[in-house]
N, C-alpha and C positions, 0 to 999 in steps of 0.2 A: 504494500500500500504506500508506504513512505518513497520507493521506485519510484510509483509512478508518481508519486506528489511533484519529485525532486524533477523527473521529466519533463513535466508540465508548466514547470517552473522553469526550468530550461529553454523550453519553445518561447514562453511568453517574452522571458526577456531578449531572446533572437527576434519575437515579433516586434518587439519597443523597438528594436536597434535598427531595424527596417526600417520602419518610421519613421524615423529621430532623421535616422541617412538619406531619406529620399525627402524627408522636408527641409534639410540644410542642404541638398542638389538642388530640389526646386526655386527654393530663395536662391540663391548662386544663380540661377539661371534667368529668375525673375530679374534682378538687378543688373546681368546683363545685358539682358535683352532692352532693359531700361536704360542705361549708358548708351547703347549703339543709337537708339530711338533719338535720345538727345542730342548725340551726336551729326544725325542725320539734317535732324531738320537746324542746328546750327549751321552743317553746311549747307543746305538751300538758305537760309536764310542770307547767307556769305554771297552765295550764287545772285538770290535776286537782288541782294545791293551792292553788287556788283553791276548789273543788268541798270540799276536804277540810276547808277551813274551817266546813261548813255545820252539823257537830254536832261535840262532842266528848263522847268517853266519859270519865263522871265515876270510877264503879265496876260494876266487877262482881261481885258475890257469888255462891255455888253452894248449894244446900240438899244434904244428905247422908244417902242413902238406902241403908242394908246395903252402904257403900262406894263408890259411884256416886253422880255427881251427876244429879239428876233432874228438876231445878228452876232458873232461872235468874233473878236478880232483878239489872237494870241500871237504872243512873242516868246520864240522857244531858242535855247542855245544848245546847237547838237556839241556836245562836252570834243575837246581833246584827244581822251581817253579812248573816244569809238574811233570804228572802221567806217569810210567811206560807203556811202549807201547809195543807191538808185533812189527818187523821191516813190515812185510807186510800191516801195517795200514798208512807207507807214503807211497804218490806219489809224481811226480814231474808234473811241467806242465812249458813247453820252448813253450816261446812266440817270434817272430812272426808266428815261425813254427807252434804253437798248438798241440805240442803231446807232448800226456800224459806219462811219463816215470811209469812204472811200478819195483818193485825188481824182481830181476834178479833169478828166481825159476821156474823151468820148469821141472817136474816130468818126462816129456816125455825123456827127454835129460839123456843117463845113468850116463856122465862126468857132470853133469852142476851144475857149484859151490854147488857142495856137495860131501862126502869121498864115495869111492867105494871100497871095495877089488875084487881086479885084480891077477888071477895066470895066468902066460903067459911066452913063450920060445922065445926069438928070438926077436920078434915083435906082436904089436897089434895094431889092425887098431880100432879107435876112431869113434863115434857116435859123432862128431863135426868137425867142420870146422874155426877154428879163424882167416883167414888169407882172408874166405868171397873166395877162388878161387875153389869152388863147387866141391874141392877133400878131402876126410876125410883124416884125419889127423893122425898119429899114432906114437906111442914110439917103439923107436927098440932100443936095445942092441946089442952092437959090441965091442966084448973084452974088456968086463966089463964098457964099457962106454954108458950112456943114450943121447938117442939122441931122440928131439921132432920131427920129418917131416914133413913139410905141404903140399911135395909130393916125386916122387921118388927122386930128384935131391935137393930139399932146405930143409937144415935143420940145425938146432940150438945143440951146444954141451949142456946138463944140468949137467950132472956131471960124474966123475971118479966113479964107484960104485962098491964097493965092500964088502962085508957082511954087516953090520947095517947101515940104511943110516935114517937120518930126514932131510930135504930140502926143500926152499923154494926160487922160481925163476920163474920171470917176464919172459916172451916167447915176444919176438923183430923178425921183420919181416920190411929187413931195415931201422934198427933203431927206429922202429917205436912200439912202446910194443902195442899185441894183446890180452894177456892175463897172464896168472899167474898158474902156478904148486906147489903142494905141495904133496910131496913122504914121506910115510915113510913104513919101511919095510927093505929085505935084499933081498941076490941077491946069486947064487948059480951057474958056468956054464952058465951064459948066462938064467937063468931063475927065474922067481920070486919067492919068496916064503913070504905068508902074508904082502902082500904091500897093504899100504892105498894107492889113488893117487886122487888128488881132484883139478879138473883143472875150472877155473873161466875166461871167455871169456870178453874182454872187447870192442868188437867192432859191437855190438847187437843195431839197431838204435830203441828206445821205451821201454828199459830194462836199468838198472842201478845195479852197483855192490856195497852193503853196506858190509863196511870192520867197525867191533867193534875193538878196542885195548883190551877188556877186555873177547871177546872172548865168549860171553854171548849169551845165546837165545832171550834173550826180550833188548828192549834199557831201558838205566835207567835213572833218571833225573841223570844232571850233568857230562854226557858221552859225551865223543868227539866220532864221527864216521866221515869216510872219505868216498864220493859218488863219484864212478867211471862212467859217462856215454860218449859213443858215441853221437855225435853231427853230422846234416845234413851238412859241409862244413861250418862255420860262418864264414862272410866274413870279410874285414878288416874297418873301420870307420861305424861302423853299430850298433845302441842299439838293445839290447835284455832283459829278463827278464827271471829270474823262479819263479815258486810259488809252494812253497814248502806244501803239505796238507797233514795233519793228519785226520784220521777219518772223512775225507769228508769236516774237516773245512779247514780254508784258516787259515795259521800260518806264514807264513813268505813269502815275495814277496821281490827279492831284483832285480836289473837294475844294469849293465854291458853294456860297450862299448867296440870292437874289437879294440884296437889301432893297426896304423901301425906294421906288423908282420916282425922283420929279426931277434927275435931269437927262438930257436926250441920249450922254454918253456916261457909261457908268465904268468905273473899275471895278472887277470882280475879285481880284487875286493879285 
């Protein structure tokens, strides 16, 4: 009887000793598995501020329309740090709304922010609409003077023209800039002769206009660039956000609040 007591007694305590051992393995393993975890997401965390180096937001301003911002005018410095890019490698992405803003290139459009030569007498009616009232739009000359239309009756002066002209000028549609001109060329009778004219639309909701200072095909490190985009109505006491991507990575995310709106141009950021 005492045998088997002493037996039993034997097992149990080999049973503790399992126990005891597979609960100081599972902790050991628990707390590594724990380190690697920490470890991990310090290095992404390394990775995406690294990533976040690659632009910074300089400013952001609002245009102010019947109380809403409708217009968005940003000033970004692509950092040092990065690699020369193609401008069609960013996008944008405006949160709460979720769309995706894409650059502003549309092969189909024959005006769309890129140079065309144009010979034309009198007037020429345009493959674009920037004023959004689903009547194309066109430049007519009238005793030597250019004039934009955005139908038969509203139209904007752009210049006196007469023989060599280079120009460049913002298109307003009460008060309100819709987009942007640029001529160059001469003028003869009321007719064109070898005129560039490269007109850039600004009120395209999901497209975005990127304006270089340096005038360059590619962006370069340590280039300032200005992002022209239309916005759905941003209302006044409201957070927003964009998140600006390169190549599909996430680079810069920056938050904006509408404040109270009573002047025409607002800084946001």
């Amino acid at each position: 009887m005492n045998k088997k007591a002493f037996m039993g007694i034997g097992t149990l305590i080999i049973f503790i000793s399992v126990i005891l051992t597979a609960t100081v393995a599972s902790g050991v393993v628990i707390r590594t598995s724990g380190i690697l975890q920490q470890k991990s997401f310090s290095t992404a965390s390394e990775v995406r501020q690294g990533i976040t180096r690659l632009m910074q937001i300089i400013s952001i301003f609002g245009w102010n329309e019947n109380n809403t911002i409708t217009r968005l005018n940003i000033m970004i410095n692509y950092l040092t740090s990065a690699d020369e890019i193609w401008p069609e490698m960013l996008t944008i992405n405006l949160e709460p709304q979720n769309i995706l803003y894409l650059l502003d290139y549309d092969n189909n459009k024959t005006y769309y922010n890129k140079k065309q030569r144009i010979e034309f007498c009198n007037e020429k009616i345009l493959d674009l609409d920037l004023d959004g009232d689903r009547i194309s739009d066109k430049i007519v000359i009238e005793n030597s003077t250019l004039y934009y239309y955005f139908n038969d009756t509203l139209k904007q002066n752009i210049t006196k023209w007469s023989g060599m002209i280079n120009i460049s000028k913002v298109i307003e549609k009460d008060h309100n800039p819709v987009g942007e001109i640029k001529i160059v060329g001469t003028i003869v009778n009321n007719c064109t002769t070898n005129v560039n004219i490269t007109l850039i639309p600004y009120n395209i909701i999901g497209h975005f206009i990127l304006k270089q200072f340096d005038n360059s095909s590619i962006i370069n490190p340590g280039e300032n660039l200005k992002v022209i985009m239309k916005v759905p109505n941003l209302i006044e006491n409201k957070d927003y956000s964009l998140r600006f991507i390169v190549k599909r990575a996430i680079t810069t995310d920056v938050s904006f609040e509408i404040p109270d709106l009573y002047k025409e141009y607002t800084q946001l950021y």
